[in-house]
N, C-alpha and C positions, 0 to 999 in steps of 0.2 A: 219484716218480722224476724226474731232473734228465737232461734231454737237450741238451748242452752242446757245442761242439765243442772240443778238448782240442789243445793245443799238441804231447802228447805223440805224436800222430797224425796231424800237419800237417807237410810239407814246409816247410823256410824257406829252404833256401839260396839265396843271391843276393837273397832281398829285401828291401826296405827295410820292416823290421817297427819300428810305434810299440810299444813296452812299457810299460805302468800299472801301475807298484809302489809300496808302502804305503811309504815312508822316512821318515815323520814320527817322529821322535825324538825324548828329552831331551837338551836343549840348554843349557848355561852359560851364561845370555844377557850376561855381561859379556864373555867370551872367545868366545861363539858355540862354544864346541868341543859335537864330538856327544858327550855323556856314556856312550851305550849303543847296542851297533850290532848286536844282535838281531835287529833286524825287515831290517837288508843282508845280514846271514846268513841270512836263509829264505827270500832271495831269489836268492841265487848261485846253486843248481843251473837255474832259468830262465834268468839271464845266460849260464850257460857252456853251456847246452842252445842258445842262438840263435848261437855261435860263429860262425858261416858267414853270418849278415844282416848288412846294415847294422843296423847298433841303435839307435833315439833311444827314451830315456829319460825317460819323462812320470812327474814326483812331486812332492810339493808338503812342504811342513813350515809346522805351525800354522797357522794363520789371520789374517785383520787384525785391529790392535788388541792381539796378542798381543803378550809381549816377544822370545819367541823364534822369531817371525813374519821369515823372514830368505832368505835367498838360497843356491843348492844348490853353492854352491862348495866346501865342507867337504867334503859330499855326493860328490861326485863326485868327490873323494880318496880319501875311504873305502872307497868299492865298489872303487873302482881297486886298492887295495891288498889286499881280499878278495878280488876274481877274478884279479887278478895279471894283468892286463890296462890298458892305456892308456884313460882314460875322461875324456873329454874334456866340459869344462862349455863350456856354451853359452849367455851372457849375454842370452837372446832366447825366445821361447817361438814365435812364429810369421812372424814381420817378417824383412826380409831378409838378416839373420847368420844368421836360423836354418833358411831356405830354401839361401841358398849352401852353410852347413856339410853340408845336406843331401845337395846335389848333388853336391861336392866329395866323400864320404865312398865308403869300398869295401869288400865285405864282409869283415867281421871286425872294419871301426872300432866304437865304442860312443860316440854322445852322449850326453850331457844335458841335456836343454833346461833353463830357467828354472821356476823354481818357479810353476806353472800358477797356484795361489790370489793370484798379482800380477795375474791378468787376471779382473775384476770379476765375468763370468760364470762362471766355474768355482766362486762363493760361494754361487752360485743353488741354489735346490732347484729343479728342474724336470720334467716328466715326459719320457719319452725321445722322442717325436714331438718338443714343443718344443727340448730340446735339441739336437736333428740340426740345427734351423734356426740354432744360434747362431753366429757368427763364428768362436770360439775350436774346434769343433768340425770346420767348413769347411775352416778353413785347416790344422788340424790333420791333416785326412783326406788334404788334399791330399799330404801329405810321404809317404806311408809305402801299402805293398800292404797290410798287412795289422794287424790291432789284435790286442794278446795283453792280457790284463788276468790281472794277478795280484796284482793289490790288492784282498787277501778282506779288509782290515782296515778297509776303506773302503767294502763293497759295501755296506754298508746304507745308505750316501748315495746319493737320484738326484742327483749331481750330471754339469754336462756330459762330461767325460770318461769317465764308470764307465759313463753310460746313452745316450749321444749318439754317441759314436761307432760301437759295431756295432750302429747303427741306417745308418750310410753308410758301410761298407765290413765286410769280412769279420773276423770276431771271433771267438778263441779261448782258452778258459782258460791262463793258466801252471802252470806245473808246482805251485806253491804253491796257487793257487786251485782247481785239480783234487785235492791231494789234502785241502781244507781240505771242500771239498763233498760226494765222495764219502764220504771219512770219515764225520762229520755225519752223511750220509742213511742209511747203515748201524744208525744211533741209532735210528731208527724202521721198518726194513725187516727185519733179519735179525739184531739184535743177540743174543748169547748171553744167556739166562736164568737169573735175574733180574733184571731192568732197578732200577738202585736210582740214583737222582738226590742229590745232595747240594748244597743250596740255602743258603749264605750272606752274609758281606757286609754293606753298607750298601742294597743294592739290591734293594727290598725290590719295589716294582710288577714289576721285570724277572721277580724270581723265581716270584712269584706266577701271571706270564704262563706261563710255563714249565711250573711244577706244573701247571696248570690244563690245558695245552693236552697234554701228557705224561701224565696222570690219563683225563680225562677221553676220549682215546683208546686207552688201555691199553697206552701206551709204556710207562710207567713200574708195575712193584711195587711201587715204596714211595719214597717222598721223606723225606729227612731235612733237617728245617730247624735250622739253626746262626745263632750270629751277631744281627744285627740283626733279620735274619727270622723267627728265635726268638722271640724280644720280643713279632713284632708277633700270632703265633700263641697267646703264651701269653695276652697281653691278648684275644685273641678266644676262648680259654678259660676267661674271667673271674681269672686272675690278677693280684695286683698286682706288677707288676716293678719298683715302690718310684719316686721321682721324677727320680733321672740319667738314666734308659733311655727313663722314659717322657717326659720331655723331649728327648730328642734324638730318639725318634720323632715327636714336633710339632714342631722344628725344621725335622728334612726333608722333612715334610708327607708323611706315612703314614698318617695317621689314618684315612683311607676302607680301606684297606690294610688293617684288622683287620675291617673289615666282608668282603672281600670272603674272609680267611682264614677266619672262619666258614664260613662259604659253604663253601668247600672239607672245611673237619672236620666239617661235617654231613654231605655227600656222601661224601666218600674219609677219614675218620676214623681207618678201622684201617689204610690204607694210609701216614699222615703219619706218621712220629717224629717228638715234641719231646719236645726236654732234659725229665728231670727233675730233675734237679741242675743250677746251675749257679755257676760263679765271680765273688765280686766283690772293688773292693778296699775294704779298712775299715782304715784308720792305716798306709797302706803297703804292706798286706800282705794277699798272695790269703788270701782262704776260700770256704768251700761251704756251700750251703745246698742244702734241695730249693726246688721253684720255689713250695710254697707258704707259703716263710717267708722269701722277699726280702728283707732287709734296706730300710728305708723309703730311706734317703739312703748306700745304696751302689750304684754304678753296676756294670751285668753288662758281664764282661770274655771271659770264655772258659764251656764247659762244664765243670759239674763232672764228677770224673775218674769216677766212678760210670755218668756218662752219655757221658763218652768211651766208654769200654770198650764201653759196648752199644751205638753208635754202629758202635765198630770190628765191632763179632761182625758187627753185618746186612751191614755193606760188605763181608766178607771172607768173608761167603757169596754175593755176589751176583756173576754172569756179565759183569756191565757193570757198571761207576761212571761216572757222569758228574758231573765235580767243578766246582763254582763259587761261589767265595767264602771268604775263612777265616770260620775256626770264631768266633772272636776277638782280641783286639788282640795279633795275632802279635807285633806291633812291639815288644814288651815280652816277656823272656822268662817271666817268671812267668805269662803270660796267653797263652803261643804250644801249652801241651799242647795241647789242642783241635787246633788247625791242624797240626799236627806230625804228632800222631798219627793221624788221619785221611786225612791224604793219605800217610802210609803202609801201612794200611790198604787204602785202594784203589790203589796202586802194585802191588799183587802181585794184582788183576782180570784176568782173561784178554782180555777187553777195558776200557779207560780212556781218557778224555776230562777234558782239563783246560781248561775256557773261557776261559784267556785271564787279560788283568789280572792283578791282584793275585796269583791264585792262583797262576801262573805263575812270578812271581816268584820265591813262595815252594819250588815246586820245585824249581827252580834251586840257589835259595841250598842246599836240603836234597841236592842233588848226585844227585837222584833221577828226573830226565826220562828216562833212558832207559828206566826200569822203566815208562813209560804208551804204551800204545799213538799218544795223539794230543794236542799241549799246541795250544790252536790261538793264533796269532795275532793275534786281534779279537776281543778283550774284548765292543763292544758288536755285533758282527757274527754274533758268535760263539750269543751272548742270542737274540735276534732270532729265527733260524737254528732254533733251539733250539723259539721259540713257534709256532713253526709256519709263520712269516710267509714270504714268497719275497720276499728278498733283491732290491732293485731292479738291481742290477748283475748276477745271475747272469740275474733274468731277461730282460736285454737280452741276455748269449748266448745265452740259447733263443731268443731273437725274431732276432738274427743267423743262427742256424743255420737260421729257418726260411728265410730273406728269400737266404742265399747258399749254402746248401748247405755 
């Protein structure tokens, strides 16, 4: 259980609240234009829920060394034209523009400061004691009554802002990060019966964390592996999934990764599906095999439809889905059944979970987010979350909550 304290149940008016939202976007690094403004839209309803604060706006986009590592002027157009509100960029992060704009502001203004990852300590990993002491933390605290963080796409960084600041002053979920959290925690507390996980992707240790820690405490009924994750289960079944596949599994360095999918199918065996079928290309053009006649030098692209279909039946018996990753190389349509199909499938679950990424994506494009209970945000926040782990950002609100009531 997460003991949090919630923006949705805090007075703000009249104060001067700092806000921590996820704005890192794609970015056209020759025009700088934001290409995709998804992540400012899941973040309005907190913007327009603090109506009555002063507002300064703490976010950052990419990192150094990046191309599209740049400054939040864009930014601050953007939101301004989703919330329909004046949003004011602040060329300063904590120096004396960004203290006067502070002063100078009254509630209902919205700043936003400078893109935090410009000040070398926000690059840091550190733990949340350390980062209380940093500069950029101090000065930061100084501006504002109160910290809202609702950047869940970032909580799995301790970086200074997510874990340093409601370490020195009082700190509350936003509206996004309260319902990215409680959602989530319902995954492993109360979810409807049968819990069915769907694991695939390129991401194949994430996934593996996940099964393991969702198995092994009887979160989950049954996992189904797709995708790359397929691959590295079938190799751990003694398959040969021919040389493109399994090359690109030693590419991304997975190898230990089918030791430890053993492991799993000797334990939770009849709880796993994997493919029996599945799709590759040979001269062009999809075919199917079952998995023990692989083609030597054809690369696996999607599931065959055989193992779609039984795929769909277990999803569309099960009370929860929890989805992450396509099936395969969506990106091509010959090789998108798999991924198509499945996450339509689990669109009509009475409860549904989509982690984020990739898969996201592809809901969108399929016009079918409203059919899932939850698409979240943070991809790797999301993973994480998932393993069991506690989030270093939420748990410096439970550590704020204890420290200020």
């Amino acid at each position: 259980m997460v003991h949090i304290g919630l923006l949705s149940t805090t007075p703000c008016a009249g104060k001067t609240v700092l806000l921590r939202l996820d704005l890192n976007s794609p970015i056209d690094p020759s025009s700088l234009t934001i290409l995709d403004d998804k992540r400012f839209r899941e973040h309005v309803p907190t913007v327009q829920a603090l109506r009555e604060s002063r507002l300064i706006i703490l976010t950052h986009q990419s990192r150094p060394g990046k191309k599209d590592f740049t400054t939040l002027e864009a930014h601050a157009e953007k939101l301004e034209q989703l919330v329909k509100r004046p949003v004011r960029y602040i060329d300063d992060i904590f120096g004396h523009c960004a203290r006067e704009a502070v002063r100078s502001s009254k509630p209902g203004d919205v700043l936003m400061l400078e893109n935090v990852r410009f000040n070398a300590e926000e690059n840091l990993t550190a733990k949340p004691e350390e980062a209380a002491r940093f500069q950029l933390v101090k000065r930061l605290a100084s501006l504002g009554d109160l910290f809202v963080n609702d950047a869940f796409g970032t909580a799995h960084r301790s970086q200074p802002t997510m874990v340093g600041l409601p370490l020195v002053m009082r700190s509350v979920a936003g509206l996004l990060m309260e319902k990215e959290v409680l959602t989530l925690s319902r995954v492993f507390e109360n979810a409807p019966r049968p819990v069915c996980v769907v694991l695939g992707g390129t991401k194949v240790d994430d996934s593996i964390a996940v099964a393991e820690h969702m198995l092994s405490y009887t979160i989950a009924d049954s996992v189904i592996v797709t995708g790359v994750v397929a691959s590295i289960f079938l190799s751990a079944m003694g398959y040969d999934i021919g040389h493109p596949s399994a090359q690109l599994v030693q590419q991304l360095g997975y190898e230990r990764e089918i030791g430890k999918a053993r492991e799993l199918l000797r334990e939770y065996g009849e709880k796993i599906m994997v493919p029996e079928w599945v799709a590759v290309r040979e001269e062009g053009e999809r075919n199917e095999y079952p998995v023990s006649a692989i083609p030597a030098d054809a690369p696996i692209l999607d599931l065959g439809m055989d193992s779609v279909l039984a795929c769909a039946e277990r999803i569309r018996a099960s009370g929860t889905v929890v989805f992450n990753g396509p099936a395969g190389v969506f990106e091509e349509r010959d090789f998108a059944t798999g991924t198509y199909e499945l996450l339509k499938a689990a669109s009509r679950a009475p409860f549904s979970i989509i982690g984020g990424g990739h898969t996201a994506a592809v809901v969108e494009k399929l016009g079918i987010g409203k059919d899932f209970t939850h698409i979240s945000t943070g991809g790797g926040a999301c993973i994480e979350f998932l393993t069991g782990k506690k989030l270093p950002a939420v748990q410096a609100l439970e550590r704020s909550k204890e420290l200020f009531g």
